[in-house]
C-alpha positions in Angstrom: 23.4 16.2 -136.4 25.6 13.6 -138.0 22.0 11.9 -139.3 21.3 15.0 -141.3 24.9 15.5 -142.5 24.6 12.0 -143.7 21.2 11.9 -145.6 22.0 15.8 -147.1 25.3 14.4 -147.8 23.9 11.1 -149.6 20.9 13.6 -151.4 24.0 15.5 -152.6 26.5 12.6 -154.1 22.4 11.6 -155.5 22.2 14.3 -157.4 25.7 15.0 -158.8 26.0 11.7 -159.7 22.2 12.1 -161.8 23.1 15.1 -163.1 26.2 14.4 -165.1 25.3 10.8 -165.8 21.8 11.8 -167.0 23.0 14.8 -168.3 25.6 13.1 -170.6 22.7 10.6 -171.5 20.6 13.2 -172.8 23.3 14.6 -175.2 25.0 11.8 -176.5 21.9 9.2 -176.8 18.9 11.0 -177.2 19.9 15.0 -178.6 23.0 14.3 -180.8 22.0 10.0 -181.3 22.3 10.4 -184.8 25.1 13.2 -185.3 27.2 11.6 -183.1 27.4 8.3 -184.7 31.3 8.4 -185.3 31.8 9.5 -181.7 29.9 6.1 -180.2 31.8 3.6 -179.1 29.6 0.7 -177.8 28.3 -1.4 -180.6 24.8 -0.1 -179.6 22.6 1.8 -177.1 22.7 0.6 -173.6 19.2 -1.9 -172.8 17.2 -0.2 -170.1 17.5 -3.2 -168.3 20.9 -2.8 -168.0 20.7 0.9 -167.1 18.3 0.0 -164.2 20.5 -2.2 -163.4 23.1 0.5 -163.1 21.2 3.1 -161.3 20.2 0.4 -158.7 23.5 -0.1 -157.7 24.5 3.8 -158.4 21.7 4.2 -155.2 23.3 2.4 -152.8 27.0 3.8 -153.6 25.5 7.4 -153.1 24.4 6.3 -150.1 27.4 4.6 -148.6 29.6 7.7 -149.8 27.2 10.2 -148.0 28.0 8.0 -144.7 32.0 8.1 -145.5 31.1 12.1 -146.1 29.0 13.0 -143.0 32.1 11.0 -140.6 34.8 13.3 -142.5 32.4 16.0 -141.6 32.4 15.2 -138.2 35.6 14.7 -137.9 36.2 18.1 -140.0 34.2 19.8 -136.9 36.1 18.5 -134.2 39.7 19.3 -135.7 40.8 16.1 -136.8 41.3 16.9 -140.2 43.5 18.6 -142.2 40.6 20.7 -143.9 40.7 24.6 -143.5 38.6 27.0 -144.0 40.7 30.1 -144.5 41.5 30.4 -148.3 44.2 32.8 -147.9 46.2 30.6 -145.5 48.2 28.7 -148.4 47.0 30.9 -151.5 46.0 30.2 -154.6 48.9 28.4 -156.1 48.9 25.5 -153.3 45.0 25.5 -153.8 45.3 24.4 -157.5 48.7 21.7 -156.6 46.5 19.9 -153.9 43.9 19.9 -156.8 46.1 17.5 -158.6 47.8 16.2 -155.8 44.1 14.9 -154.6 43.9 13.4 -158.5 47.4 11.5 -157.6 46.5 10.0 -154.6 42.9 9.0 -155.7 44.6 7.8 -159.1 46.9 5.5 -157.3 44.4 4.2 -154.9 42.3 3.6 -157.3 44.5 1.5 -158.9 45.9 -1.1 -156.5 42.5 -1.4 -155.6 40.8 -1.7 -158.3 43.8 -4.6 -159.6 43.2 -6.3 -156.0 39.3 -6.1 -157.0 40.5 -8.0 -160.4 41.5 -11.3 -158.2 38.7 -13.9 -158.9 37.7 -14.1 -155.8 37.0 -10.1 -154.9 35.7 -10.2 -158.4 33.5 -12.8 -158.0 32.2 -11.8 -155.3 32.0 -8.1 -155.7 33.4 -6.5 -158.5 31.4 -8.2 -161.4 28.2 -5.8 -160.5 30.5 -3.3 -162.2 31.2 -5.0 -164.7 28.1 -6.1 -165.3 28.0 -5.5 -169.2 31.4 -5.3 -171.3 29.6 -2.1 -173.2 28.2 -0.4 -170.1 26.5 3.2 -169.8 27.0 6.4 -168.3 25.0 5.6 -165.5 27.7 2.6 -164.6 29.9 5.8 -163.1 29.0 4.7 -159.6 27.4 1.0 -160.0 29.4 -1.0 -157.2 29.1 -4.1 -154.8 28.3 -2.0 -151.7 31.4 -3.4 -150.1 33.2 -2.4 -153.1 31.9 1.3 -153.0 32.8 1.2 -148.8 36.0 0.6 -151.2 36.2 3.1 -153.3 34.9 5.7 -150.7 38.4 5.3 -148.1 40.3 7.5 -150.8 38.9 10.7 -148.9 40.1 10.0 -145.3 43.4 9.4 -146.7 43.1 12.8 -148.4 41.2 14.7 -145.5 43.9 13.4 -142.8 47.5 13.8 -145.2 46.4 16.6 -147.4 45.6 20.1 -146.0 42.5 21.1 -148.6 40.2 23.6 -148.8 36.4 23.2 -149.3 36.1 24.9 -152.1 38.8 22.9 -153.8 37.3 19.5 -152.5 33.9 19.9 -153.7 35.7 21.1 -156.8 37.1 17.7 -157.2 34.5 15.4 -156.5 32.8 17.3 -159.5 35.9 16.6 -161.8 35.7 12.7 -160.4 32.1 12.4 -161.2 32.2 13.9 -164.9 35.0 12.1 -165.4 34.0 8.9 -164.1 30.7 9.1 -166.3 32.9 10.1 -169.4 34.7 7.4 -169.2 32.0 4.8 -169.1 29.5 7.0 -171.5 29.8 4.6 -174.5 31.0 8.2 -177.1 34.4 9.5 -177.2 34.0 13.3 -176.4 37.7 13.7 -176.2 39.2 15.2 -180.0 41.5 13.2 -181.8 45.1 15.2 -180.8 44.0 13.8 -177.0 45.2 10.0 -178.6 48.1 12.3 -180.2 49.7 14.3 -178.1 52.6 12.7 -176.1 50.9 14.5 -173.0 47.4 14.4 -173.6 47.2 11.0 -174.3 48.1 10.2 -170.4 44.4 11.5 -169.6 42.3 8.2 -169.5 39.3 8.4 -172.1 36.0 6.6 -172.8 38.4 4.5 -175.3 40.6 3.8 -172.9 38.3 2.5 -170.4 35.8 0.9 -172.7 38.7 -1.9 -173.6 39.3 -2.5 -169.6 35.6 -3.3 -169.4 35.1 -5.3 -172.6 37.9 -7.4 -171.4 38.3 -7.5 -167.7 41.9 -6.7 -168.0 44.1 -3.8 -169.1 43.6 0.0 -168.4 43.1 -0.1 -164.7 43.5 3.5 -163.5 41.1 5.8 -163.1 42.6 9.6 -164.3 45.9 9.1 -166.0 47.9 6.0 -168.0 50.7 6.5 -165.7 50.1 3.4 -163.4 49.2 1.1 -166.1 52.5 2.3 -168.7 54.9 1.8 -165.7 53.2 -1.5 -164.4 52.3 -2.5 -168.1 48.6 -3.3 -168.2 48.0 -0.2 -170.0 46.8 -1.1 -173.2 46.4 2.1 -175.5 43.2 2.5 -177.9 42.8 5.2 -180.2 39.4 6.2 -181.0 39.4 4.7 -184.5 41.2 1.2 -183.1 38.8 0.8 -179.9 35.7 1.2 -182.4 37.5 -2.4 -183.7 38.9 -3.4 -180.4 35.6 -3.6 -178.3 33.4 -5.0 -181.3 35.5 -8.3 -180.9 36.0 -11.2 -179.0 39.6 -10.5 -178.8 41.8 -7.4 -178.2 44.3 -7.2 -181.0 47.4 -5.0 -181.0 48.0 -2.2 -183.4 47.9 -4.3 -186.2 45.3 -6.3 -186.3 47.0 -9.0 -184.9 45.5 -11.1 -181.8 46.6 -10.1 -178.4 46.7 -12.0 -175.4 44.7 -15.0 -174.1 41.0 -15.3 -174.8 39.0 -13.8 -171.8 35.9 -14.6 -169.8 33.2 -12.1 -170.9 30.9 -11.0 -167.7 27.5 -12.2 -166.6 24.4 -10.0 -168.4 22.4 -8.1 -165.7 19.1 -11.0 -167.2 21.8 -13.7 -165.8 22.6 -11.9 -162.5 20.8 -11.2 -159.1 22.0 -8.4 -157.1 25.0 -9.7 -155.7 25.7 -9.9 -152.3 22.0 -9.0 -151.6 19.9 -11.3 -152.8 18.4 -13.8 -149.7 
């Protein structure tokens, strides 16, 4: 039984992960290419080597978070979780505060892992198939080292075992964490302009945001909100007029124009890279 829970699992994460990612490739670079010109971020389209490159990897992560999926499942089965079933037994109200209390956790996970996976030595060895291209595509949502998405994946048992949560509200997460992962590595910035205005909105990380962490290997670490990265200062803010600027150049400069920071290592090309950690 746990066989089938983990290939329908792994078919699942598949296809969510093909349907926003190919479904925000579609609209941005093929039906709105040309009317969208002032939205696009990267300095141009991704190569479809580099987007092969990306599904590749996406594969295997779908895979290993089907396996981490199917053992919560199992685990859901024989009690062991905090997962319930009955809607009614903490409401509505609680349903919608674990929502974003599943954000907070995976938010802060995210982050001290994904600044342990900046080290040179996890990002050698693992970390640099997601960065495989400082202007990557939509389809880089879920292109990890398989170690790395083994990773990425542990943020659910913390969350099935410490957070009582309701199907419903789960699946309705990984949905938001998928969109939002492939928004933020889509190359356009969807978001309107009062998102880099607004005092609050301006905490929810965009496709600006994120597009400077992976031009540069530094900065803007988290994966939903600035909080992390303003308290720990790595954050480094882009609007969506400055980032057009920011990722176009060899180095990040501050709101003025000025340089900022040191000079920084751009990553291998997918043409100079083999599948890491796999090859023979």
């Amino acid at each position: 039984m746990i066989l089938i829970n983990f290939l329908l699992l792994s078919l699942i994460v598949f296809l969510r992960y093909l349907l926003f990612a190919g479904g925000l490739y579609l609209l941005c670079y093929v039906w709105k290419r040309k009317s969208w010109q002032s939205k696009r971020i990267s300095p141009k389209p991704p190569s479809k080597e580099l987007m092969k490159y990306e599904f590749k990897y996406s594969v295997l992560s779908s895979i290993i978070f089907g396996a981490v999926g199917a053992w919560i499942y199992d685990a859901w089965e024989k009690g062991y979780t905090l997962v319930y079933s009955d809607f009614s037994k903490y409401g509505f109200i609680y349903a919608l505060l674990s929502l974003f209390l599943m954000m907070l956790i995976h938010d802060t996970y995210f982050y001290w892992t994904h600044r342990l996976l900046h080290l040179p030595w996890f990002y050698k060895k693992w970390h640099r198939v997601h960065h495989s291209s400082p202007h990557p595509s939509p389809w880089a949502a879920f292109c990890f080292h398989p170690i790395e998405a083994f990773i990425e994946s542990l943020y659910m048992p913390i969350i099935a075992f410490m957070v009582p949560s309701h199907p419903v509200v789960i699946v309705t997460f990984l949905m938001l964490m998928t969109v939002l992962g492939v928004v933020n590595h889509l190359g356009y910035e969807l978001y309107p302009k009062v998102f880099h205005r607004n005092r609050l909105l301006k905490t929810i990380i965009s496709a600006s945001n994120h597009s400077v962490h992976h031009r540069f290997n530094k900065f803007n670490y988290a994966l939903y909100f600035t909080w992390w990265d303003s308290l720990l200062q790595t954050e480094y803010f882009a609007s969506d007029v400055i980032s057009n600027k920011i990722i176009r150049s060899d180095h990040p400069v501050d709101q003025t124009g000025q340089p900022f920071g040191e000079q920084v290592e751009l990553p291998e090309t997918p043409s100079s890279m083999t599948w890491v950690g796999l090859q023979p």
